[in-house]
C-alpha angles and dihedrals in degrees: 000000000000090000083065097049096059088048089052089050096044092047127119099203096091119156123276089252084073101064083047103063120088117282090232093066094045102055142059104295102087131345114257102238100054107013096237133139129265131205111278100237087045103112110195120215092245086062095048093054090041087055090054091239081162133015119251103245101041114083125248100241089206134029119205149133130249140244101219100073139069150075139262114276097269090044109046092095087095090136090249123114092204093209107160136218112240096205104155091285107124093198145021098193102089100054099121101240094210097062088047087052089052094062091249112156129209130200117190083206098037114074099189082079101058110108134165088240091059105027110093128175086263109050088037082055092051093047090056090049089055098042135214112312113212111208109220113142085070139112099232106205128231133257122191109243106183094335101321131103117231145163152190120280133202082222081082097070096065126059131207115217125205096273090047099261116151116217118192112233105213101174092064109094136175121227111209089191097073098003092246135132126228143180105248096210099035080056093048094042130012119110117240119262151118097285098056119108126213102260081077101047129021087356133227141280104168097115093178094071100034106117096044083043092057099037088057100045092047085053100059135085102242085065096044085051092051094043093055091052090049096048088041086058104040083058102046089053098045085053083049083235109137129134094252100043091130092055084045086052102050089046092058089048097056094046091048093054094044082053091054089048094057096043086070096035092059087037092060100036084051097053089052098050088044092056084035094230131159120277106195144049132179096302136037093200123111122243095024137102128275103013107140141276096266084054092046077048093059093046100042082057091048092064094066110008110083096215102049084041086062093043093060090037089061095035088052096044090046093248094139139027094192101082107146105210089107122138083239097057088040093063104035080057104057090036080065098046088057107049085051087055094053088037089066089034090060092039086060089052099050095044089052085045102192121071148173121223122220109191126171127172116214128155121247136225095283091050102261130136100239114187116224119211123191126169129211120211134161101244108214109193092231092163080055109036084178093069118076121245120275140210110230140176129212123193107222117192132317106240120202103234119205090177128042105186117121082248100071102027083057075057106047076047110055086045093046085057102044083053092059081044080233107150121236096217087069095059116117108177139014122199129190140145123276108261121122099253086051105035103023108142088218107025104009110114088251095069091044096059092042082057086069103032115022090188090060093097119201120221112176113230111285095210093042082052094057089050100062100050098057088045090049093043085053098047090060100056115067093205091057085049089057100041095058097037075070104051087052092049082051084065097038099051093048099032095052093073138029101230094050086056097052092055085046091060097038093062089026111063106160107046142354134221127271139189121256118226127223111230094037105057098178088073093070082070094072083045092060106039086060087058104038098053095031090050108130089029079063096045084057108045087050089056103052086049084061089048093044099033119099094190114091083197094068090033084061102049096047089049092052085049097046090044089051105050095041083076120110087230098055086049098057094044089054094055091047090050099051102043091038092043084041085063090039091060097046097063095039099049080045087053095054095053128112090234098054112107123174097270084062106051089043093054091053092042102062076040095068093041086057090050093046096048094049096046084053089068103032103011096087094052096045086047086055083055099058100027082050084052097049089041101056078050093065105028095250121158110248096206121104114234118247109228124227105235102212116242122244114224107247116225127197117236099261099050090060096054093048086056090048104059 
């Protein structure tokens, strides 16, 4: 993973809004983010790939970051993450600033750039390692030469001798830039007089002369000369021979330590932000206490990993004032982890094509309504065509969300979408819960995507459906109300204090009681079965809370407890609720699954109607028989209590008239 995030820094392919922001902003004068100052020979990645270092469809063999930038310990948080190209260019110290400041660019492929202000020895010594770049897939445009339009042609780089041999003539190169040609080694090393031609110093464009043009340059002895020099030094590179090989050396060496700082860097901040743990303590300084556990990381590495032991060696000694475990570089980091996670995950959803949205709205812990988006696709394994196709989900982003009407979530949603650059025409299926704003036939969300793609069909949450018709069928019975009103008063009494809860474990071994919640009712299944196989440990843990307990307030309310589940009727709702809640999970949980697909819910579900309509017949009988059973355990009476219905004074008619008026 981290291996992808430096190739994503260090790569050229940025997006076209780069290139439009001012060039100020982009290059060496204040970091973007807080407007200070870097260090003048400090060259940022965005510049590198500005001053065309490397063109944008070759690849960058190396990613790394560089020595010669930074801040002190207390000022690195420039908002910059400092990570460098490796493009074949052994040093960046030597880039002159003020030509950078002069929005000057340089390409290393584009010769019309080359000027004696920005070429160096260095960079002249990386352009002849990479060599000259010949434009040819390419529409050259036209320029009009005495009345006819002409242009340049890739047939020029190449040249027919006498006995119809071709030679191929590398040091000719287009620049797209001015349309002009150049010699590549005539540019990079002539000296400047009266006998140079332009293809050695501004290029040329006459197209009509062209040929004779070319035949004559490559013929003199400016050109042999240049030729020579360029041939002497590419050999001398490629033989790693030059005069300054030590300097190149050292140079290697300390790239390759600062990459290798970075590759644990990114591994331990990765391995944080997965297990979603803290960063940071008190402190952000090295070698103190409480600063943090991605700090403790760095320096338990340290005591066994050689380059994170010279890291800290130099951090400590003051060697260096470029360290990268500020809060800043934290952040930008993860920020790019997760963009190329979301890169590949995008990638995935335009390659399947067609998709379904999930969407649900819930408030978070600070009190704010946060929008889930997931997205459904058919992954097809197309990188393993022996694999089958899977159904996959992707969560997508969480959105803060000030409005919830279906107006604006249809909204947060289209421009979601346009963001992802997904469009909207290739969605299938949409799935939400059913709440008005969501599932309103007229102004849910729902209605407002199938307005733009009638193809987009909407299906309501099968779970969420469930859901609602046990809540709603117990909602409806006030005996139901009451049952589970006490299971909820069994938690709370045990849960609100520690010492209740000892006593609670100590009689109670297999499970212990939860709490239920309102909206999933399948998790009242887990709260009931607690109570209905640990019955008599919970009797008794109730009782000896009444015995220990110095509050009346507490030995009333477990006697109150004790006194209402020891009832036959308790008993037997107990026994309904469990078995009828037990069938209840399993289909939702079934439902919920990655396997589940439509033939199969629908299988359980007629499943459950059947269950339900079969336990109405014979469910009430079989429920006497084990609360009998648990009953007779305990000595409790099976006989249901008859109520005393409370008796209405009767008034005579007149008496009511007399109260009336």
């Amino acid at each position: 993973m981290y291996i992808n995030v430096i190739a994503q820094v260090c790569s050229l392919q940025f997006d076209s809004s780069d290139y439009e922001k001012p060039l100020i902003q982009r290059m060496l004068e204040y970091s973007p983010k807080h407007q200070r100052k870097l260090k003048p020979n400090a060259v940022p990645s965005n510049y590198l790939c500005e001053i065309g270092m490397v063109h944008p469809r070759l690849p960058v063999e190396r990613a790394d970051v560089s020595t010669q930038c930074g801040d002190s310990l207390n000022e690195v948080e420039t908002g910059c993450s400092f990570l460098f190209f490796e493009v074949h260019i052994c040093d960046f110290v030597d880039v002159v600033t003020d030509s950078l400041c002069k929005e000057e660019k340089l390409s290393i492929i584009d010769p019309a750039t080359w000027t004696d202000n920005n070429m160096t020895q260095h960079i002249r010594a990386e352009v002849v390692k990479f060599g000259p770049y010949q434009v040819k897939d390419f529409d050259f445009p036209y320029s009009v030469i005495d009345g006819t339009k002409r242009k340049f042609s890739t047939f020029y780089y190449t040249r027919k001798l006498i006995n119809c041999e071709i030679i191929e003539r590398h040091w000719l190169v287009y620049s797209k830039s001015c349309d002009r040609v150049f010699c590549f080694c005539c540019k990079l090393f002539s000296s400047s007089g009266p006998q140079q031609s332009l293809l050695s110093t501004i290029g040329t464009n006459n197209w009509k002369c062209l040929s004779e043009n070319l035949k004559s340059h490559e013929r003199s002895s400016l050109h042999l000369k240049s030729v020579q020099i360029w041939m002497e030094l590419k050999l001398r590179i490629s033989e790693n021979s030059t005069i300054d090989k030590a300097y190149q050396s050292a140079i290697e060496k300390e790239k390759q330590h600062w990459k290798n700082v970075m590759i644990r860097i990114i591994a331990a901040i990765q391995y944080l932000a997965k297990h979603n743990d803290a960063f940071r303590g008190s402190s952000d300084v090295v070698n103190t206490e409480n600063n943090g556990k991605f700090i403790g990381i760095i320096e338990m590495m340290g005591k066994f990993d050689p380059t994170i032991m010279e890291h800290l060696h130099r951090i400590k000694n003051k060697e260096t004032r470029i360290h990268y475990l500020g809060h800043d570089i934290q952040n930008e980091l993860i920020e790019l982890m997760a963009t190329e996670v979301k890169t590949n995950i995008l990638q995935k959803i335009k390659l399947a094509k067609y998709y379904a949205i999930i969407m649900d709205c819930t408030p978070d812990i600070s009190r704010h309504e946060q929008l889930s988006l997931v997205i459904r696709i058919v992954d097809m394994n197309s990188e393993n065509e022996g694999t089958n196709p899977e159904i996959k989900e992707y969560f997508m982003d969480f959105v803060n969300i000030i409005s919830s009407t279906g107006l604006n979530l249809s909204e947060v949603l289209l421009q979601k979408l346009a963001e992802y650059q997904i469009p909207v025409e290739n969605c299938r299926a949409q799935c939400y819960d059913n709440g008005a704003n969501m599932a309103g036939q007229y102004k849910g969300v729902q209605a407002r995507l199938l307005n733009q793609n009638p193809r987009a069909f909407f299906m309501p949450c099968a779970a969420h459906r469930l859901n609602l018709v046990i809540g709603d069928a117990v909602k409806s019975s006030t005996r139901a109300i009451h049952f589970f009103g006490t299971i909820e008063r069994i938690y709370t009494i045990f849960a609100a204090s520690t010492g209740r809860w000892m006593i609670f474990t100590k009689h109670c071994h297999r499970w212990t009681v939860k709490r239920w919640s309102e909206t999933r009712w399948e998790s009242r299944h887990d709260s009931i079965k607690s109570v209905r196989f640990q019955f008599k440990e919970i009797i008794e843990a109730l009782d000896e809370v009444s015995e220990t307990t110095n509050d009346s307030l507490i030995k009333s309310e477990t006697h109150s407890l004790v006194s209402e589940i020891s009832k036959y009727e308790f008993l037997i709702s107990l026994c309904v609720w469990y078995t009828v809640l037990k069938e209840v999970n399993i289909v939702s949980k079934s439902v919920q699954g990655p396997n589940t697909n439509l033939d199969t819910y629908a299988t359980l579900l007629n499943a459950l109607i059947k269950f339900m309509g079969e336990y109405r017949e014979t469910g009430f009988n079989q429920a006497k028989l084990e609360a009998k059973e648990l009953a007779e355990s305990l000595e409790i009476e099976t006989e249901f209590k008859v109520p005393r219905y409370r008796k209405k004074k009767k008034l005579f008619e007149y008496e009511v008239l007399n109260k009336i008026y």
